[in-house]
C-alpha positions as a LaTeX table, in Angstrom:
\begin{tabular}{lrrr}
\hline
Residue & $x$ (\AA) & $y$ (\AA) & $z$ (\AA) \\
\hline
Unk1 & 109.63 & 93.88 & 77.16 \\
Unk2 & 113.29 & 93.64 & 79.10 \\
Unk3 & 113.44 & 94.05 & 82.40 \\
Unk4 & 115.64 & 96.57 & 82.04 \\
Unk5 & 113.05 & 99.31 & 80.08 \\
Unk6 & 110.37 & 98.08 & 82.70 \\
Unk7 & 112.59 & 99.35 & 85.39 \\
Unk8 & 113.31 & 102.39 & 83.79 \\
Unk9 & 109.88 & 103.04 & 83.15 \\
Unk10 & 108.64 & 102.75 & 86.99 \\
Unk11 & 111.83 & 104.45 & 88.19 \\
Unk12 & 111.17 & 107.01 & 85.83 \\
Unk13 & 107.52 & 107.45 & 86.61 \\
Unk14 & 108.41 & 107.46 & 90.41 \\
Unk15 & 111.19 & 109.94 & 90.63 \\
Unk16 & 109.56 & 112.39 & 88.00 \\
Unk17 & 106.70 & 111.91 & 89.75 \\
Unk18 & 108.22 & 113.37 & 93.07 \\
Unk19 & 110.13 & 116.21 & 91.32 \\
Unk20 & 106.28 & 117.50 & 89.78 \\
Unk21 & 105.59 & 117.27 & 93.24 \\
Unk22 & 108.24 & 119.26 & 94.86 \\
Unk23 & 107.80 & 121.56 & 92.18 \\
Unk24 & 103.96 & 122.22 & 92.61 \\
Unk25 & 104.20 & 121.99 & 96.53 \\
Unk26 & 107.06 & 125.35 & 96.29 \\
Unk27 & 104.57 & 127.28 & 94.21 \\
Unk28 & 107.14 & 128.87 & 92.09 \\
Unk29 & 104.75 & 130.57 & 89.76 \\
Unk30 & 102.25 & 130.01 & 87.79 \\
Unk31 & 104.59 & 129.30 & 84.68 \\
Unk32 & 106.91 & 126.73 & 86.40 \\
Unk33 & 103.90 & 125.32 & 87.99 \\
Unk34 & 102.33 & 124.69 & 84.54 \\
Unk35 & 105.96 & 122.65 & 83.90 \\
Unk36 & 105.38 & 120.95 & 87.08 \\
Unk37 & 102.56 & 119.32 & 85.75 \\
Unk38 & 103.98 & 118.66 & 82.14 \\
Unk39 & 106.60 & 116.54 & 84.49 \\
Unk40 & 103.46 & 114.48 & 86.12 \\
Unk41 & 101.98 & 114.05 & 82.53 \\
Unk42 & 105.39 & 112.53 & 82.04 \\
Unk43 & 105.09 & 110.34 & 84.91 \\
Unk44 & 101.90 & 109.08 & 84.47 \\
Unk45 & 102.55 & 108.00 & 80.81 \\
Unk46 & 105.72 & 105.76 & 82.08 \\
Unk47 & 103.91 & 104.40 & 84.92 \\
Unk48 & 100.72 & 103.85 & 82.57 \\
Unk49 & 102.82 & 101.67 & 80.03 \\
Unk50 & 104.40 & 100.22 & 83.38 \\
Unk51 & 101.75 & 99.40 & 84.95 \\
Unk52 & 99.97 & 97.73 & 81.63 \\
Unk53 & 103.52 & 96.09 & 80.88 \\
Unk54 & 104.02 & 94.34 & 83.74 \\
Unk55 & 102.53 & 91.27 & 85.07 \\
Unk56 & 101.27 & 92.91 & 88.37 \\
Unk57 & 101.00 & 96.30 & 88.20 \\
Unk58 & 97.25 & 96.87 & 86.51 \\
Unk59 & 96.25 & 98.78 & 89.55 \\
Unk60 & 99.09 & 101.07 & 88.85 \\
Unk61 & 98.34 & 101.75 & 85.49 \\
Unk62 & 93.92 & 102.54 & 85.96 \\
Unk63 & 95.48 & 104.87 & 88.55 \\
Unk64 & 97.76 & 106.31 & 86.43 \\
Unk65 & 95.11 & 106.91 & 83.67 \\
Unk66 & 93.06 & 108.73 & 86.11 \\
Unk67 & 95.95 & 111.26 & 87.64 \\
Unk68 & 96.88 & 111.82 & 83.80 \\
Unk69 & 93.32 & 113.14 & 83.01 \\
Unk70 & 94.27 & 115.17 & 86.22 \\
Unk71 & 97.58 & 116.07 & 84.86 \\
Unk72 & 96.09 & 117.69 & 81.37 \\
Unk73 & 93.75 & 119.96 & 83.23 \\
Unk74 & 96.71 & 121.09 & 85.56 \\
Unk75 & 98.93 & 121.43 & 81.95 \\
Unk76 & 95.85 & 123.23 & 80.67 \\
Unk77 & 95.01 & 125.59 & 83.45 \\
Unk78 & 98.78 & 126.86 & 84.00 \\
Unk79 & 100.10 & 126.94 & 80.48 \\
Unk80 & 97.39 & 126.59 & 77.69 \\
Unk81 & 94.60 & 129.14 & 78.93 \\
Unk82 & 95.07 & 132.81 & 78.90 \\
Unk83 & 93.67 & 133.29 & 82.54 \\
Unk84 & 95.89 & 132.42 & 85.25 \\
Unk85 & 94.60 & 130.54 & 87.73 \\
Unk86 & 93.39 & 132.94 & 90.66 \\
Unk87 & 95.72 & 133.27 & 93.71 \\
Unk88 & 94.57 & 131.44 & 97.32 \\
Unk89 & 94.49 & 135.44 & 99.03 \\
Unk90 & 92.03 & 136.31 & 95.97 \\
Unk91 & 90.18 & 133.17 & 96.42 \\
Unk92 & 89.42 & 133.81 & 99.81 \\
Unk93 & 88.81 & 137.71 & 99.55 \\
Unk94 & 86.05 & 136.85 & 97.29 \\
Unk95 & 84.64 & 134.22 & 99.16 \\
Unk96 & 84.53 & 136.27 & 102.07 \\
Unk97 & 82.73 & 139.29 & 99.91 \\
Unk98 & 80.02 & 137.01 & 98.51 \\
\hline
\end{tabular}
C-alpha cells in the first residue's frame, strides 16, 4: 500500500477519533451521542487496516479491534435500541433508593 493511503488512514483514524471524543465528552444528546460513536466505529476501522498495514503498528490495530467491539455497543445503545440509555441523575436516584 502507498504511503500516501497509510497516512491517510492513521490521520484519519486519529483526528476522527478526537472529534467522537469531543462529541461524547459535550453530551449533546442521546441522538448525536449515538453519531459520536458511529465516528469512533469510523476510526477504529482506519486505524485497524492501519495498524495491520503497516510494518509496526500491530499493537495499534489488536487495540483497535477491541475499542471497535466497544464502539458497536455504544452505536447500539444510542441509536439501534428503543430504550435510551438512562440519564447519570436517574442512575444515581435509583441507586440511592435501592
Amino acid at each position: 500500500m502507498s504511503e500516501f493511503a497509510l497516512d491517510a488512514l492513521q490521520y484519519y483514524g486519529a483526528g476522527a477519533g478526537t472529534l467522537a471524543a469531543l462529541i461524547v465528552a459535550l453530551n449533546l444528546g442521546v441522538r448525536k451521542t449515538g453519531f459520536g460513536f458511529v465516528i469512533f466505529v469510523t476510526s477504529s476501522a482506519a486505524l485497524i487496516a492501519w495498524g495491520f498495514l503497516s510494518e509496526d503498528a500491530k499493537g495499534i490495530g489488536w487495540q483497535n479491534i477491541a475499542l471497535l467491539a466497544i464502539n458497536l455497543v455504544g452505536v447500539y445503545r444510542y441509536l439501534i435500541t428503543d430504550k435510551p440509555p438512562p440519564k447519570p441523575a436517574e442512575t444515581d436516584a435509583a441507586s440511592s433508593a435501592a
